[in-house]
C-alpha positions in Angstrom: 52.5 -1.7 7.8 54.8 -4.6 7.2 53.5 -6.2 4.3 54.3 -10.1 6.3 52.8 -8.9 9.3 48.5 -9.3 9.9 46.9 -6.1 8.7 44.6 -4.7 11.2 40.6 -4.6 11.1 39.8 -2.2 8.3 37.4 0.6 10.3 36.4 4.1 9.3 39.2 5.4 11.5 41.9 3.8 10.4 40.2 4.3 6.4 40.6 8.1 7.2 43.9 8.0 8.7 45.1 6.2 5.8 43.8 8.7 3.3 45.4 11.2 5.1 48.8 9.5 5.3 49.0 8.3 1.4 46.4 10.0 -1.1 45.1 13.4 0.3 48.3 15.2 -0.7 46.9 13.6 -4.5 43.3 15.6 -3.7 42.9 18.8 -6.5 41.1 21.0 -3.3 41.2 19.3 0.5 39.3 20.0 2.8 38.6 18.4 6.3 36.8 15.2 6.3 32.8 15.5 6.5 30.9 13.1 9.7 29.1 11.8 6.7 32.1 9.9 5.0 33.0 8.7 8.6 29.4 7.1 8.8 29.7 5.7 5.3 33.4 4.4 6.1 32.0 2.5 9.2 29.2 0.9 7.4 31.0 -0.1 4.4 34.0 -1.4 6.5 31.8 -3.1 8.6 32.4 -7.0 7.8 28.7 -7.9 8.9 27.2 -6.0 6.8 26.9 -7.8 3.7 24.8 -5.0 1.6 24.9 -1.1 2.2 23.4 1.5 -0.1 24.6 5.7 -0.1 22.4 8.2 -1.5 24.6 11.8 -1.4 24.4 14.9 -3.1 26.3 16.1 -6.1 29.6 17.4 -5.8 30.1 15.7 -2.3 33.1 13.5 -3.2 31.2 10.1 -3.2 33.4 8.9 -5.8 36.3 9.9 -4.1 35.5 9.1 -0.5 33.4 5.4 -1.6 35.3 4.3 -4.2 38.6 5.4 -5.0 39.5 5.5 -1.1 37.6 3.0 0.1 38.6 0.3 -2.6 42.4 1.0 -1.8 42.3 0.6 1.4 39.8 -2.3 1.1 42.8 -4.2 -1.3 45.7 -3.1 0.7 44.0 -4.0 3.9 43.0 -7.3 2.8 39.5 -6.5 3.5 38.9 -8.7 0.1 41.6 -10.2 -2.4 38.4 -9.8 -5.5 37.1 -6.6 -6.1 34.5 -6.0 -8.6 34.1 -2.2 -9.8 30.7 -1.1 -11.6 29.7 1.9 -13.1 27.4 3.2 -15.0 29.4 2.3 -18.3 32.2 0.7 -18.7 34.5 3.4 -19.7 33.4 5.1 -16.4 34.5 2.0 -14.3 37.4 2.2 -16.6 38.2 5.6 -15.5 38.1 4.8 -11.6 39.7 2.1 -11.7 42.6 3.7 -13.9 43.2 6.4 -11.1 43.2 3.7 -8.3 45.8 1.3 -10.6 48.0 5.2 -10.7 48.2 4.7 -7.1 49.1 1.1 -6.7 51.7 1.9 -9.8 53.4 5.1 -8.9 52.5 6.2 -4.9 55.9 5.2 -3.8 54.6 5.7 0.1 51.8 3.2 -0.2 54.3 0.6 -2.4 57.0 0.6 0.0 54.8 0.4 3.6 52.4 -2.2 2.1 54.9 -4.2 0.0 53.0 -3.7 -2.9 55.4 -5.5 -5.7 54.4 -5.4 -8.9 51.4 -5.1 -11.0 51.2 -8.7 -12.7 48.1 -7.5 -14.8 48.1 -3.7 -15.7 45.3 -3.3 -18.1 42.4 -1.2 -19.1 39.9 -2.6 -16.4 41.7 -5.1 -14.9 44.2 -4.7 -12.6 45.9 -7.7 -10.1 48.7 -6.6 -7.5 51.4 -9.0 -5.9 52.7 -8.2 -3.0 56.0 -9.0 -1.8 54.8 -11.8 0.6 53.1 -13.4 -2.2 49.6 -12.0 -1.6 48.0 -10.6 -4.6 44.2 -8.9 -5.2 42.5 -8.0 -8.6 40.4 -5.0 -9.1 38.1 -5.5 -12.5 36.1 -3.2 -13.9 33.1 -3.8 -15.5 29.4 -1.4 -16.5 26.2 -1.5 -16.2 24.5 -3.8 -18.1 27.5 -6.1 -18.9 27.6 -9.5 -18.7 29.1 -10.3 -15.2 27.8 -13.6 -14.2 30.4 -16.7 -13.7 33.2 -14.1 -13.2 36.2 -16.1 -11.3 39.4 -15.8 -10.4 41.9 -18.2 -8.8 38.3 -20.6 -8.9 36.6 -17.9 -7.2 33.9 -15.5 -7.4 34.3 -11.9 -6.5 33.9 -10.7 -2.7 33.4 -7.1 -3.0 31.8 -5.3 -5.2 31.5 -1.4 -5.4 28.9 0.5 -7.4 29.4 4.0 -8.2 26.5 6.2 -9.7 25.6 2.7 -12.0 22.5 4.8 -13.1 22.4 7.6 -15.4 19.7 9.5 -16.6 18.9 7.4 -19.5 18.4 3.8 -17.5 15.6 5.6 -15.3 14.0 7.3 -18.4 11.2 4.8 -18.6 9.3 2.1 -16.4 10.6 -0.1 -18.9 14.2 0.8 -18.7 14.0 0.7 -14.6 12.2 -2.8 -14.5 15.1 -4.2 -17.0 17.9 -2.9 -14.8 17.2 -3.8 -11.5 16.4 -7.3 -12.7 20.1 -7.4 -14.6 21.2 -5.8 -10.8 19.8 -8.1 -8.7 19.6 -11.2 -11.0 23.1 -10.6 -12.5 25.6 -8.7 -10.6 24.0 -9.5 -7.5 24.3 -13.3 -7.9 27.7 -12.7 -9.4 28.9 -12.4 -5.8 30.4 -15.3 -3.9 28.5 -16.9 -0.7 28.7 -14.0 1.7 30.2 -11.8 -0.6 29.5 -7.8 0.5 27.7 -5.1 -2.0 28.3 -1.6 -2.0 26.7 0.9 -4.3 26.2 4.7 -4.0 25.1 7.6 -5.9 22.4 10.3 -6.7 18.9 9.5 -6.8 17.8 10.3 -10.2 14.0 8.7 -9.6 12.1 7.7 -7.3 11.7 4.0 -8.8 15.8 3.9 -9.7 17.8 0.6 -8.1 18.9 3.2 -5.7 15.9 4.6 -4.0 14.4 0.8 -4.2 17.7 -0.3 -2.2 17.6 3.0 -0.1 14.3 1.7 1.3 14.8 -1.8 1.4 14.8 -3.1 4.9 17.4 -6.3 4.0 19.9 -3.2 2.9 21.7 -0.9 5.3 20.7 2.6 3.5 21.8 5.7 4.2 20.3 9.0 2.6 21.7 12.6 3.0 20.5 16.2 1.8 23.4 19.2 1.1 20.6 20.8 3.8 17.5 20.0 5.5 15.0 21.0 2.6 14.5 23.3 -0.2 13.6 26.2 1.6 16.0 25.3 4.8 19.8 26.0 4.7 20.3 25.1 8.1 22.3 21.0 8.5 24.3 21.7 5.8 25.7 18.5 5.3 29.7 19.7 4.3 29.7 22.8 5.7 33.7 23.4 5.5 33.1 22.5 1.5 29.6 23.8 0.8 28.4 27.1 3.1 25.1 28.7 3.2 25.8 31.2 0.3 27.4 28.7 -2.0 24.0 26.7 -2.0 21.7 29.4 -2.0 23.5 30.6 -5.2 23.6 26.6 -6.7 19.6 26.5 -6.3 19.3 30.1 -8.1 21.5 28.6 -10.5 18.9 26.0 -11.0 15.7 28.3 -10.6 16.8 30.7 -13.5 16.9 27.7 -15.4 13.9 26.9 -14.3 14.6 23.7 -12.9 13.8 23.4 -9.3 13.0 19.9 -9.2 16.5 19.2 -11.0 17.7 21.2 -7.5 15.6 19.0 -5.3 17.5 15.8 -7.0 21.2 16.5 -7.4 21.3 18.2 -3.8 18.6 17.1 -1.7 18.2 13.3 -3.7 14.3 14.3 -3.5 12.8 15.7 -6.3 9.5 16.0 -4.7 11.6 18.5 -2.1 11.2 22.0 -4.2 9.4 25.1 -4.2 7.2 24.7 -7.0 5.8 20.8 -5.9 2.7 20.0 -7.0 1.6 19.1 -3.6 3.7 20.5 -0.6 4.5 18.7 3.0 2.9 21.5 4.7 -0.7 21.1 3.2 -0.9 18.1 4.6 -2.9 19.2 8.1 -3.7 16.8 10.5 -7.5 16.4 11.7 -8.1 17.5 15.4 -10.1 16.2 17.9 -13.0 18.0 17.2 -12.9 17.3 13.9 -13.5 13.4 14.3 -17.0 14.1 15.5 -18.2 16.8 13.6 -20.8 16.1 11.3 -19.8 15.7 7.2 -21.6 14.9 4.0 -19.6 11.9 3.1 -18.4 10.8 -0.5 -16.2 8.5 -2.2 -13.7 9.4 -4.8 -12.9 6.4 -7.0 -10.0 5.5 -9.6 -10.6 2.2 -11.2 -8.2 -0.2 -12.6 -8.5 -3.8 -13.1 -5.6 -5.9 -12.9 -3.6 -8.5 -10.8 -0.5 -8.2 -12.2 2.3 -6.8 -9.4 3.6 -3.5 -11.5 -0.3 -2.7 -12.7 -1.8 0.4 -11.8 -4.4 -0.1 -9.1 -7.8 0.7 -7.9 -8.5 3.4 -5.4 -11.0 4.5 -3.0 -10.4 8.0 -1.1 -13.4 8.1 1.6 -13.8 12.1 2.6 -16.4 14.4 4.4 -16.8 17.5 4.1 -18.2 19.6 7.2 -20.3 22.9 7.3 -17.3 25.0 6.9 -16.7 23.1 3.6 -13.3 21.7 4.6 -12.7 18.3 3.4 -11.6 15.4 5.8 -10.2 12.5 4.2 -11.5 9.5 6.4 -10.3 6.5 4.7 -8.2 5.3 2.0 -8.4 1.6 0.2 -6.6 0.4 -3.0 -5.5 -2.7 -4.4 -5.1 -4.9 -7.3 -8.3 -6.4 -8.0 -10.3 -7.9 -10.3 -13.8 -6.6 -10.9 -15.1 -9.1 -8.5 -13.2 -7.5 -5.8 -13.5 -3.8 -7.0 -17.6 -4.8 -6.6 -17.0 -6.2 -3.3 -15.4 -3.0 -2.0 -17.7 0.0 -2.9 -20.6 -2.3 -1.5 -17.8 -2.9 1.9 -17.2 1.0 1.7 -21.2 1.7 1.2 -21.8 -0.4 4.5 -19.2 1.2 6.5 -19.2 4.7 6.0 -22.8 5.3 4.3 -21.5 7.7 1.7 -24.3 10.1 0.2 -22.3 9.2 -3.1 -19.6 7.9 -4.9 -18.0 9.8 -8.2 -16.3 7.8 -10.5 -14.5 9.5 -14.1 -16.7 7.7 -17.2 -14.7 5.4 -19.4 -13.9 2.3 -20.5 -13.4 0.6 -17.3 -16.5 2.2 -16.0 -18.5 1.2 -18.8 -17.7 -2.5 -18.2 -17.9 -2.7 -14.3 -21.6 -0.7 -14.4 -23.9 -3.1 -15.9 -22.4 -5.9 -13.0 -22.5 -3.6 -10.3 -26.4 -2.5 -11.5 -27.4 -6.2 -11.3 -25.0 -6.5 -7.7 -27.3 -4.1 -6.4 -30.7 -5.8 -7.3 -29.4 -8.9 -5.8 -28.0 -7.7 -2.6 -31.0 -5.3 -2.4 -28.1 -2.8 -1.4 -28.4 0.5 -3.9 -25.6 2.6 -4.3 -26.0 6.3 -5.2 -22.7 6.6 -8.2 -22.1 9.7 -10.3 -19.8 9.1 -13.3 -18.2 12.5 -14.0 -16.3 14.1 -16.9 -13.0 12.3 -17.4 -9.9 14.2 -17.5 -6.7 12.8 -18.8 -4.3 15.1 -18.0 -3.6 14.2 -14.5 -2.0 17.9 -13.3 -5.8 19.3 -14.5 -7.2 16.7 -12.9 -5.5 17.6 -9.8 -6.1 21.2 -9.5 -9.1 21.4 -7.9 -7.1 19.3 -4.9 -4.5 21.6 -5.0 -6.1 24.7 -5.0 -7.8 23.3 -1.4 -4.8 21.8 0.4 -2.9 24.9 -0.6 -5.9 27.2 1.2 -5.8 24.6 4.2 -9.3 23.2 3.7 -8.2 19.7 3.1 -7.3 17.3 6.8 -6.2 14.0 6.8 -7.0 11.4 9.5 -2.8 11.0 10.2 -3.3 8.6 13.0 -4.9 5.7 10.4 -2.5 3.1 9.3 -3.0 4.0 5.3 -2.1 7.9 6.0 1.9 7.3 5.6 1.6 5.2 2.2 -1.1 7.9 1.3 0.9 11.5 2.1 3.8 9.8 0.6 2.1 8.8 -2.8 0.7 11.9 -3.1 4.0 14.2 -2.7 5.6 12.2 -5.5 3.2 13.2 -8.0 4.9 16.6 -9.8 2.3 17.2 -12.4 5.1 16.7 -14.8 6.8 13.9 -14.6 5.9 10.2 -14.6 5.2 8.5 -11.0 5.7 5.3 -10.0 2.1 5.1 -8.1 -0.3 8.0 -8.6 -3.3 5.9 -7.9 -4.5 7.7 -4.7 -3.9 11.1 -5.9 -6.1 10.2 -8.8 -9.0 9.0 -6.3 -8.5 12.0 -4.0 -8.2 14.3 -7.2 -11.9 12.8 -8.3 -13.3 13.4 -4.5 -12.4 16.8 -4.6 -13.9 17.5 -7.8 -16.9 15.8 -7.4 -17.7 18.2 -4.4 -17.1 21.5 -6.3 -19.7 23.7 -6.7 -21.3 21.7 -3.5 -21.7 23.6 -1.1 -22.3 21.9 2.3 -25.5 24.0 4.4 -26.8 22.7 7.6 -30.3 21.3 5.4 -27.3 18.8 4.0 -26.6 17.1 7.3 -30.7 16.5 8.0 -32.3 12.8 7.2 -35.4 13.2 5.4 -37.3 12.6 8.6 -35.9 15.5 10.2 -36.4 17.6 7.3 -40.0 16.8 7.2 -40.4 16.9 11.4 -39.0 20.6 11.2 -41.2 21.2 8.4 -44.4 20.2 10.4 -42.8 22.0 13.5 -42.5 25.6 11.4 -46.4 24.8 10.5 -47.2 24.3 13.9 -45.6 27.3 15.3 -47.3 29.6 12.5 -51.1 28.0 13.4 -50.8 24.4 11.0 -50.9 26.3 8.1 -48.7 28.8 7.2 -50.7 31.5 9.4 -54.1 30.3 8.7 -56.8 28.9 10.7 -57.0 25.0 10.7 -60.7 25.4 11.3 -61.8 28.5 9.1 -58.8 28.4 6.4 -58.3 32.3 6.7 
């Protein structure tokens, strides 16, 4: 390309033709380019799309592909004269950017066919390019964290910028930590864009609350996530198959199972930790109710996880509404969780006690407990409305907690009503908890862990399902048949 002439429309095809053409022959080990770069190339080329988020496995050339390639061509191309590199520190950023200044200073086929001139600023983190029509851009550098905001050059703000892995394993190593970065991220180098300015960031999901999996999910973003394969104990859609074959990532997740690390698998190669072999809770426990299953008659209960709160991050309250039928298999019928005061958390076991006529609802004793009982008590003289509540043993450790709702999915005697409008939050919830780790919301598998054990040791017999006025009409039937009483004469009493 003459560098006087207009360049043409940067586009995932001409992106890989020009790695072929002037920085492959640079690559350590080449191999064909995967469909997965191609889709990132288009997205990230695509002028229109002002923010776009990549979550790929380890190992998959993300660096190389998003950044280093991408940014090159992005300069040379004119895609944007102002581009800001982040990383996770700032030697990192450093580091990329001084392999993409060795190619502007040395790669004597990309100097010559894009005019590149001279480097007028050749520095650790900041490089600016002149090109021989006059044109110049500026690559800067800068990590996670830093202070970004106001950044200008030639009176203006930066156009691009281009995030690579900015999280490492210490920024998602508390709530805290997460919280502070995404507000530097979206308060700081987010704003440090000019108006219309286009985002790029990409990585490894290293939590399931990180920036990345937040952006990942977030409908404003244009997210893409991809697996090394379809799932922990599925090799088939490997995602680079001419880099990463069947054997090579059987043997990479024995790697990580002698190490006993499984879930450390499930992240760097599948960006899910939840995706593993030893989950706490597995995708296929979750069975769907059938048709019969809807009319069947249940002993209902309530499992309930209190927490009062309004504040946004709190934890929250939770109702898991469940029956359990004759062949004591638990159906989960209805799900409700919010954060409320203890107005509102008053206001919904009388809403659930009207609706669904529970025979009971089991709360864990404790603090909160203590303080919402004496209210609800008087509630319930005032509304006339009793409400049968068992307060059972607390347990803090939330995996022990969980076991007896484990061991029932696992045996296929819990179903799920997957047609209701709370299942998908619900199923999702619960296959983040690992038993482990921290989660980000474990509210509803605390409520369904309390449902479950409050119905051990109950075992559901068709006496269960009677009213007390059936009970006592089969009673006087049995009399009846055997002569009013038990075998005796009603008139002689023998």
């Amino acid at each position: 390309m003459n560098a006087l002439t207009t360049p043409p429309t940067l586009t995932a095809d001409l992106i890989e033709s020009f790695a072929a053409l002037y920085l492959s022959h640079r690559y350590d080990n080449p191999r064909p380019v995967p469909e997965f770069h191609r889709e990132c190339w288009t997205i990230y080329s695509d002028p229109m799309v002002l923010a776009a988020a990549v979550a790929a496995p380890r190992g998959h050339a993300k660096s190389t592909a998003l950044t280093h390639v991408f940014i090159i061509a992005a300069a040379v191309f004119r895609f944007d004269k102002f581009i800001l590199l982040l990383g996770s520190t700032e030697d990192l950023a450093k580091e990329a950017l001084s392999d993409i200044a060795d190619e502007f200073r040395d790669n004597t086929e990309l100097r010559s066919d894009f005019g590149l001139k001279r480097l007028v600023v050749d520095q650790d983190g900041d490089v600016i390019v002149e090109c021989i029509d006059g044109y110049q851009f500026r690559v800067l550098a800068r990590g996670a964290g830093q202070k970004i905001r106001g950044i200008k050059w030639h009176g203006q703000r930066p156009g691009l910028m281009v995030g690579d892995d900015i999280e490492d394993d210490e920024m998602v190593r508390s709530r805290e930590r997460r919280e502070e970065f995404k507000r530097w991220f979206l308060r700081a180098a987010r704003q440090a864009l000019r108006g219309r300015g286009k985002i790029r960031v990409h990585g490894t999901i290293l939590h399931d609350d990180s920036l990345l999996a937040g952006l990942i999910r977030n409908r404003s973003w244009a997210g893409r996530l991809y697996k090394a394969h379809a799932a922990f104990d599925d090799f088939s859609h490997p995602l680079w198959p001419d880099m990463f074959d069947e054997a090579w990532l059987r043997a990479k997740r024995q790697e990580f199972l002698d190490a006993v690390d499984a879930e450390g698998y499930a992240q760097e190669y599948l960006n899910d930790p939840r995706d593993r072999s030893d989950a706490y809770l597995r995708k296929e426990w979750f069975v769907p109710m059938q048709e019969e299953d809807y009319s069947s008659t249940k002993i209902r209960a309530v499992g309930v996880d209190l927490a009062i709160s309004k504040a946004d991050r709190a934890n929250r309250t939770s109702f898991t509404v469940g029956g359990k039928d004759l062949d004591n298999v638990l159906h989960v019928l209805d799900q409700r969780c919010g954060r409320w005061d203890s107005t509102e958390i008053i206001d919904a076991f009388f809403d659930i006690q009207q609706f669904h006529q529970p025979e009971v609802f089991f709360v864990e004793d404790g603090v909160i407990w203590k303080a919402i009982k004496p209210v609800l008590d008087e509630q319930m003289r005032t509304r006339n409305a009793f409400i049968n509540i068992v307060a059972i043993w607390p347990v803090k450790d939330k995996a022990a907690r969980g076991r007896s709702l484990q061991r029932r999915m696992r045996s296929g005697s819990v179903r799920f009503d997957t047609s209701a409008s709370w299942y998908a939050e619900m199923e999702d919830e619960l296959l983040r908890f690992t038993g482990t780790s921290e989660a980000t919301l474990d509210d509803q598998f605390d409520s369904s862990a309390i449902l479950s054990r409050g119905f051990e040791g109950w075992n559901v017999d068709s006496e269960d399902m009677q009213t007390d006025e059936e009970i006592a009409f089969e009673r006087e039937s049995n009399l009846a048949r055997a002569g009013g009483f038990g075998g005796r004469s009603s008139i002689t009493g023998y």
